[in-house]
Structure formats: C-alpha cells, structure tokens
C-alpha positions as CSV (number, residue, x, y, z in Angstrom):
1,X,3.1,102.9,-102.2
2,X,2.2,105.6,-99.7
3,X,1.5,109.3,-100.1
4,X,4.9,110.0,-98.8
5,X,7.0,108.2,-101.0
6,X,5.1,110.1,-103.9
7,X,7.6,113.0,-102.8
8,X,11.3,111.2,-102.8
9,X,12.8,114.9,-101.6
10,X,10.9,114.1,-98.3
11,X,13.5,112.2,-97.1
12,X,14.6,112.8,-92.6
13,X,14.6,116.3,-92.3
14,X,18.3,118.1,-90.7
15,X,16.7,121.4,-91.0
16,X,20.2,122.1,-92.9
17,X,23.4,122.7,-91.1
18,X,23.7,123.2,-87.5
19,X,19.9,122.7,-87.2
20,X,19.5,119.4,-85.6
21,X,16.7,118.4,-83.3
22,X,17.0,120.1,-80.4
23,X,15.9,117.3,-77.7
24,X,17.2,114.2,-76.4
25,X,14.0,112.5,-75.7
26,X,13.2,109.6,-78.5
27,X,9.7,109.8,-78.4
28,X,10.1,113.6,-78.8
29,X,12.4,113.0,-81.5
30,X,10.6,110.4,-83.4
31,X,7.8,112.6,-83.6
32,X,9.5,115.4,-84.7
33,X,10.8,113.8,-87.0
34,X,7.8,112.3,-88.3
35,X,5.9,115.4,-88.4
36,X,8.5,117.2,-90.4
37,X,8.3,114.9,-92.7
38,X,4.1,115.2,-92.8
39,X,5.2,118.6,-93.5
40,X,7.6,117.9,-96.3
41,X,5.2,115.8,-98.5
42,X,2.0,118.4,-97.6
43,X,3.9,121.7,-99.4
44,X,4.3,119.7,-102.5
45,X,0.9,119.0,-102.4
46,X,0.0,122.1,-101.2
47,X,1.7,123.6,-104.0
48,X,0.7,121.1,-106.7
49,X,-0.6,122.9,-109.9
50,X,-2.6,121.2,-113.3
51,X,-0.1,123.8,-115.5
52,X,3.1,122.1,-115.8
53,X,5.2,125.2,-115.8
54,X,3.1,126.5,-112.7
55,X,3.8,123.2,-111.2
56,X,7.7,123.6,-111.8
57,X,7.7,127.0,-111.0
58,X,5.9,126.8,-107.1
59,X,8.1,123.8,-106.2
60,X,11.6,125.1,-106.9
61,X,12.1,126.7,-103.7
62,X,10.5,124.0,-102.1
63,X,12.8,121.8,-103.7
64,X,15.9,123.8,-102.8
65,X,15.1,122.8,-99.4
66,X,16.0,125.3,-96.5
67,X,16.1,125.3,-92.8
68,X,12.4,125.0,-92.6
69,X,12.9,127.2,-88.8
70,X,9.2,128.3,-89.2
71,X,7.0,124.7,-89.5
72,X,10.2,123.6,-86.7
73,X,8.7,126.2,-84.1
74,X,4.8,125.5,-84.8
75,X,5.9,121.8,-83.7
76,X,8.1,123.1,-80.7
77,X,5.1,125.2,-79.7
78,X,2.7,122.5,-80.0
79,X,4.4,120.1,-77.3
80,X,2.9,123.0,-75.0
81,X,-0.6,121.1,-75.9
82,X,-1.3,118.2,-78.0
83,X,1.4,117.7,-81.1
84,X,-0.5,115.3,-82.9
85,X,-3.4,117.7,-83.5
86,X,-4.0,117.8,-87.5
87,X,-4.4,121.5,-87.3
88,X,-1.0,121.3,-86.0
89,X,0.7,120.2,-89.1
90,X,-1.9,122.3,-91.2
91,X,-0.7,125.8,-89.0
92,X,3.3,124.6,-89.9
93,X,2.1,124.1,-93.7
94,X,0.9,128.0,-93.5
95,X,3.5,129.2,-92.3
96,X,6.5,128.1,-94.6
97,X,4.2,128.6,-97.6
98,X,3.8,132.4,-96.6
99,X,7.3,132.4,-96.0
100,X,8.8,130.9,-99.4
101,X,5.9,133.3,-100.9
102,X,7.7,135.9,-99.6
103,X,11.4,134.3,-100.8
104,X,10.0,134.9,-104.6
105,X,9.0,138.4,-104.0
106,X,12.3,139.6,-101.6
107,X,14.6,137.7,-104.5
108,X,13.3,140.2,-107.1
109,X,13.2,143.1,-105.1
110,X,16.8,142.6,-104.3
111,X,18.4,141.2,-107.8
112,X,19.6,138.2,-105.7
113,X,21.1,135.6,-108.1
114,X,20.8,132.3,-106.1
115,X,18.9,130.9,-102.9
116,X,19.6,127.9,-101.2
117,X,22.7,127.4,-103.4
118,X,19.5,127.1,-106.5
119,X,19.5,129.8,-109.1
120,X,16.6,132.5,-108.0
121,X,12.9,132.0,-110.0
122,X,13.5,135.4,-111.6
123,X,17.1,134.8,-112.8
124,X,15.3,131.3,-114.5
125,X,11.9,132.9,-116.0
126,X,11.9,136.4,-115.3
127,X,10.5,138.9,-112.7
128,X,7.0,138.6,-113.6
129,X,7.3,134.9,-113.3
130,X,8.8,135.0,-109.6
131,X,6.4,137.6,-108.8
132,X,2.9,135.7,-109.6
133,X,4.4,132.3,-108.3
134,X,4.9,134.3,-104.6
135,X,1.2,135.0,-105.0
136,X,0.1,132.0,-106.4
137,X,1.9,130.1,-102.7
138,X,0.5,133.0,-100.6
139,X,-2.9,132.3,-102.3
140,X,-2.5,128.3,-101.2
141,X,-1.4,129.6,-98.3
142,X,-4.6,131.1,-97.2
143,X,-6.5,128.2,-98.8
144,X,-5.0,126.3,-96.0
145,X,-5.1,128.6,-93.4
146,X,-9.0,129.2,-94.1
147,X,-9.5,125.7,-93.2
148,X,-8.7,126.8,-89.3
149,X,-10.7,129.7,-89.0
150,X,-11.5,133.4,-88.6
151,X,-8.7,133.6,-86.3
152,X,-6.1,131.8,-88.2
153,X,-6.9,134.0,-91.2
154,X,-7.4,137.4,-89.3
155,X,-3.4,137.0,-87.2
156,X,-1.8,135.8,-90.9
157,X,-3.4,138.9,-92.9
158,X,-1.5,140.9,-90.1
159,X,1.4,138.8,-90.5
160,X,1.7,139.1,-94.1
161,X,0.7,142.9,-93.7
162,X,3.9,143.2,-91.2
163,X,5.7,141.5,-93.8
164,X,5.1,143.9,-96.5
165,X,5.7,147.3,-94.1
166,X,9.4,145.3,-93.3
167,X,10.1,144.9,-96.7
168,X,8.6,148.9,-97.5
169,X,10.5,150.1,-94.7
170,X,14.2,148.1,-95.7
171,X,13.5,149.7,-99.6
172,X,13.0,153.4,-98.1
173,X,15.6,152.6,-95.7
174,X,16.1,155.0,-92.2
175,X,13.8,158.8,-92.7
176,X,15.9,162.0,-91.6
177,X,17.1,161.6,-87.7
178,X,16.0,157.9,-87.5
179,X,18.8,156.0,-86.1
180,X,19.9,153.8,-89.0
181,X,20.6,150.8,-86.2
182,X,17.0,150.9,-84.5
183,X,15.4,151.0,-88.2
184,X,17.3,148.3,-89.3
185,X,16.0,146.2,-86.1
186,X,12.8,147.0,-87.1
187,X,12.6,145.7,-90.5
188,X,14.1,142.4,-88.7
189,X,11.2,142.2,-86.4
190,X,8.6,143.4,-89.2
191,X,10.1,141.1,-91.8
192,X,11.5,137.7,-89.5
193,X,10.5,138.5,-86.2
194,X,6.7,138.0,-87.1
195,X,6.0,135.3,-88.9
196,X,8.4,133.0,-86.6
197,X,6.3,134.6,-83.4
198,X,2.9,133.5,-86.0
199,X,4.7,130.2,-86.2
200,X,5.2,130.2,-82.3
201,X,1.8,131.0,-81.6
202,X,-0.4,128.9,-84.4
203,X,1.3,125.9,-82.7
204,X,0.6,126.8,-79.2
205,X,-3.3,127.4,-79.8
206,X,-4.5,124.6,-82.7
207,X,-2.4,122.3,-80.3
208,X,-5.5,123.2,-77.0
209,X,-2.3,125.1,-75.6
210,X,-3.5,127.4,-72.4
211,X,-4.4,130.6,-73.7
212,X,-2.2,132.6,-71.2
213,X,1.3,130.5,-73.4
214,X,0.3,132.1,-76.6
215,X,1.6,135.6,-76.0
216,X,4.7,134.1,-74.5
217,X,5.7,132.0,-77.6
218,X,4.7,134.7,-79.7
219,X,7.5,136.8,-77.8
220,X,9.8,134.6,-78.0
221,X,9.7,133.8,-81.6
222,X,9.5,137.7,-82.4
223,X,13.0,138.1,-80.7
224,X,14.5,134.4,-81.9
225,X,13.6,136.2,-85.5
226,X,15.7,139.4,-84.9
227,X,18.4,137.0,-83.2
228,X,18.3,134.7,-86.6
229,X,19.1,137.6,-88.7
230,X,21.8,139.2,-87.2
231,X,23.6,136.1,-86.5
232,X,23.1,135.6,-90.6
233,X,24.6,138.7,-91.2
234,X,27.7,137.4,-89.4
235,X,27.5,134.4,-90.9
236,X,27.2,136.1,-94.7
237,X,30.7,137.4,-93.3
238,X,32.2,134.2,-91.9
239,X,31.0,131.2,-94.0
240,X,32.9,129.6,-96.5
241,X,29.2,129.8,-98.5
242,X,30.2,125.9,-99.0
243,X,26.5,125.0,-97.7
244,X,24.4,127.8,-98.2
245,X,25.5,128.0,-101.8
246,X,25.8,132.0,-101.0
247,X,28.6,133.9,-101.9
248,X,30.3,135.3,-98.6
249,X,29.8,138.7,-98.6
250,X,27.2,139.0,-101.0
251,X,25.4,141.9,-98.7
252,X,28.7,143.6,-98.9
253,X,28.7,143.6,-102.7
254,X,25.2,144.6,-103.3
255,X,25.6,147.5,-100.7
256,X,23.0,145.7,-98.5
257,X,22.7,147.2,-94.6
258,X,23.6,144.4,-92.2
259,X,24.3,145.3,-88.4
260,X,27.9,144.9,-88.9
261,X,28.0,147.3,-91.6
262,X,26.2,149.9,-89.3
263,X,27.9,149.3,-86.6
264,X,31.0,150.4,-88.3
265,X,29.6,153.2,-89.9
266,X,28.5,154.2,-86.5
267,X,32.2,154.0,-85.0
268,X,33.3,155.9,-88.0
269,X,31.0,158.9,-87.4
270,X,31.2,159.0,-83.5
271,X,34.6,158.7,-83.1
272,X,36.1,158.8,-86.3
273,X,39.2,157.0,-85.9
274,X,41.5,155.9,-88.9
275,X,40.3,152.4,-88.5
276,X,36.4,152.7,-89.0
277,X,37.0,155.5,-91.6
278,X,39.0,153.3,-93.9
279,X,36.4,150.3,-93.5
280,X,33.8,152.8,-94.7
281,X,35.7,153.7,-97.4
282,X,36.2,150.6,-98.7
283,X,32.5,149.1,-97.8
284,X,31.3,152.1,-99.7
285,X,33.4,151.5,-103.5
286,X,32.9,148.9,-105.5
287,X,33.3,145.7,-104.7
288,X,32.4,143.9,-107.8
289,X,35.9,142.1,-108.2
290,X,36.1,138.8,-105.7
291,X,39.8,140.1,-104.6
292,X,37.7,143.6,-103.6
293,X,35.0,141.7,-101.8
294,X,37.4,139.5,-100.0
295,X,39.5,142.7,-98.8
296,X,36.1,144.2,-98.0
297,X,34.8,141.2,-96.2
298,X,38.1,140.6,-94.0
299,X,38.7,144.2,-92.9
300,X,35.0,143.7,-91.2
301,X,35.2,140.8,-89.9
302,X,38.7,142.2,-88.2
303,X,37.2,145.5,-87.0
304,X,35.1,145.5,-83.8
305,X,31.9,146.1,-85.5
306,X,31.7,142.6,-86.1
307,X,32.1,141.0,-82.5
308,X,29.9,143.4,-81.7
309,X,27.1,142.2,-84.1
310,X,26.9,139.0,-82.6
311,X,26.6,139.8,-79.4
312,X,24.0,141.8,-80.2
313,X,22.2,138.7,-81.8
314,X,22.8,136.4,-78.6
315,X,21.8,139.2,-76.3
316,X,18.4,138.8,-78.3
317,X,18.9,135.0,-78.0
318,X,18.8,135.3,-74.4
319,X,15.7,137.7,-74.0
320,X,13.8,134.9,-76.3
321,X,14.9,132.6,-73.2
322,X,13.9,135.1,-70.6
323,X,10.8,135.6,-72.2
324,X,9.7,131.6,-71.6
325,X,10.1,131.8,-67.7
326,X,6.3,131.7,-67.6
327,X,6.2,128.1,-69.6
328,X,6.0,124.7,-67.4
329,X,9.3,123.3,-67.3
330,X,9.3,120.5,-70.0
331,X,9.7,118.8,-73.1
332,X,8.2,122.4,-74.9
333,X,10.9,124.5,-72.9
334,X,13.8,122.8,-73.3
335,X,13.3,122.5,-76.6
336,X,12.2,126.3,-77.2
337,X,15.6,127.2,-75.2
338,X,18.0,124.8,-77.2
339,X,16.4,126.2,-80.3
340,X,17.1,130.0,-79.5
341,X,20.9,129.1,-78.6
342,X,21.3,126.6,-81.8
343,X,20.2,130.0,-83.7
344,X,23.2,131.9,-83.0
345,X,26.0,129.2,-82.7
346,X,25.1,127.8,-86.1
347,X,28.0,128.5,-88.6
348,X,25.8,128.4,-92.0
C-alpha cells in the first residue's frame, strides 16, 4: 500500500464547485492533478499529532475539504519554472496550512457556526480549543516553511503579520472620515489578497522561475484575492448554500459588511431615495427569523448595489489579467488567466 492511500479523503481533487482545472493540456492536467493530490496526503501528515484529540482536532478542517485556491496557484505559478521541484509542493503545503490556521482563528472571532458545510472547531470543543489548534497548524506551518529558507520564512512572517492587521482592521471596522468602501477593500487585500499573492510567488521562485515573474504573480494574486471575496459576497447572496453548506445570507444576519451591503448604504446616504433607505432599514433590524433574512436577502439582491458588487469583483478580475502582460505566453498564462475569470463566474 502506498503513502497515499494511507489518506482515503485524497481522492482527484475538483477544488469544489466551479473550480475545475483550468487548462486543456493532458500533460498539464495530469500533473496537476497529481500534484494536488501530493498536496492532499502531505497536510494530513503535516498535521499529524501523537495526542488523539490533537490529531482530530487539526484535521477537521482539512477533512471538510475546501477549494484549496492557495496550494492551486503555487502550482499555476510554478509552470513559470520547473513544477516538479519538491519545494514546490512543500511552498503549496505552507500555504493552505497558514490559511486553515487562520480558518480556526476567523471562526471564533466571528461566532460562525459551520464551515465547509462542517460544524466550526469552536461550536465542537470550545474557543480555546479552536484557538490553540490555529496555532498549533500555523506552528507546522513554519516547520515546513523553515525547511526552504530565510526567505521563505521572512515573506510568510509578513504574510501572516498582514493577516492579523486585516483581521484587526475588519474588528475596528472604518476610523472617523475613512470611506467605509476603501476600508473594506483593504481588509480583503490584508486578509485574502496576501497570502494568495504569497501563494503566487512561493511557486514562481522554488520552481527557478526568472526573478523579474515574481513581482508579477505576486500582483496578480493580490488582486484575484480581492476579486474572490467580493464575488463571495455575491455569492453569500445568490447561492442556494446547497454546496457550501452556508446559510445564504449568513453575513446579512450576523450584521457582517460585505460590498453589497455598503454599496447600498452608500446610495442611501448620497442620494437617499426611498429605495436604498428602506433596504437600510431592513439590513439594519433583525434578521434572526429565516422569513426576515430571506426578505433581507432578496430586496438586495434586487437593488442595484448588488450588480454593482460584482462588477466591481470582475473589474479586479481583469486588472489580475492585466497585471500578467509581462509573463511568456504559455501553459503558466493561460492558466493564470482562466483561473482569475473562473473566480468570479463560479456560483458557490
């Protein structure tokens, strides 16, 4: 029996709904594929602990599954060099542990019940539980990313400390005379934005990528980060929740800024027409009964505010693309380009 079929949740990797891989090529594919895989069966070892309760507690997220968007774009990056690098698969391991290391952490901070349709780690063993099993990955996270260097450890200490200002600044939430929509972009690009431009660049450079790609496809993944988001907070608007296991609306409920939300507010206050000031009203009472939420949930995806939102999350779609024109034409590019537009046409 191998190593891999020690792990039976490693089975092909989707990347979840309306994540396929984004290339035609079947040598491309095939070692996608297999990489993701690699990837799959190296967190649970990654992740492995001697306590049993430890050991349960760091894989349920894990075993939840997800997207895994971040490990995806280390291995897009990497076709910009060599993709079968080890250090390739060990820069994609770093970054989705720091990432679900984060999940415990953001799950407390926000009360969320669920995630990836799984109950959250607090709501099964408490705060302090989900807390210290977020450090405990982020700890094996920088076990692994020791193992590539000064360099490696030095850009995902300034990840993770971008990570934590996001997170500081969503809690605070805009100061006096800070426009409420540029903070909210902010904390995107502070809390998303970063670690998928980390992803973007670990796989450029532990591939032997050129030097002068590695700003580029840090760029890029900065502004596909901001682009994922907003086009989630349609989607928390949209979605039937059938996949994601998410309530639609749940950022309504919990009173939770999303650009839709602002938008609106924004129409309310600048021209304050009957329309936007009724939305308000109702986005600001309480919307703890489902037939409340669903009034809540339909009024904004009616209003304008909406529409508006997801432009706003392809128009960062397309500066991702814009920001590749420097990359060969290739495999990488393609790929980096179907990627940015399957991020805003996905439905879940």
């Amino acid at each position: 029996m191998t190593e891999r079929a020690a792990h039976p949740q490693t089975a092909p990797i989707s990347l979840g709904a309306g994540f396929a891989l984004p290339h035609q090529d079947t040598v491309f594919t095939e070692r996608m594929q297999h990489s993701l895989e690699e990837i799959e069966g190296r967190l649970y070892d990654a992740v492995a602990q001697t306590d049993r309760f430890a050991d349960r507690a760091s894989k349920h997220l894990i075993e939840a599954g997800g997207k895994r968007v971040r490990p995806m774009l280390v291995l897009l990056a990497a076709h910009l060099g060599d993709p079968t690098r080890p250090e390739v698969i060990d820069a994609a391991v770093v970054v989705e542990l720091t990432h679900l290391a984060t999940l415990y952490h953001d799950d407390v901070m926000d009360s969320a019940p669920m995630r990836r349709g799984a109950p959250a780690a607090h709501e099964l063993w408490g705060n302090n539980v989900a807390i210290l099993t977020g450090d405990l990955l982020f700890a094996r996270a920088s076990n692994v990313v020791a193992g590539l260097g000064p360099d490696a450890v030095r850009l995902q200490a300034l990840t993770f400390e971008r990570l934590c200002l996001g997170q500081l600044n969503e809690s605070l939430g805009p100061r006096e005379g800070e426009d409420p929509v540029a903070h909210y972009i902010q904390v995107l690009a502070d809390k998303t934005g970063s670690l998928i431009a980390t992803a973007g660049r670990f796989g450029a450079r532990y591939s032997g990528a050129s030097e002068e790609y590695l700003d580029v496809v840090a760029e890029y993944g900065e502004k596909v980060g901001v682009a994922f988001q907003l086009a989630d907070d349609v989607i928390d608007l949209t979605s039937d929740g059938s996949v994601s296991g998410k309530t639609p609306g749940t950022d309504l409920r919990e009173h939770v800024p999303t650009l839709p939300a602002l938008y609106a507010r924004q129409d309310a206050a600048r021209n304050g027409d009957q329309e936007s000031l009724e939305l308000v009203g109702l986005l600001d009472s309480d919307l703890t009964d489902d037939a409340d939420l669903t009034r809540a949930r339909e009024a904004l995806v009616a209003h304008p505010a909406t529409a508006r939102a997801s432009a706003e999350a392809h128009r960062w779609a397309d500066e991702a693309i814009t920001a590749l024109a420097p990359l060969p034409a290739g495999v990488a590019k393609d790929s980096l380009v179907t990627f940015a537009e399957t991020v805003v046409a996905r439905k879940v």
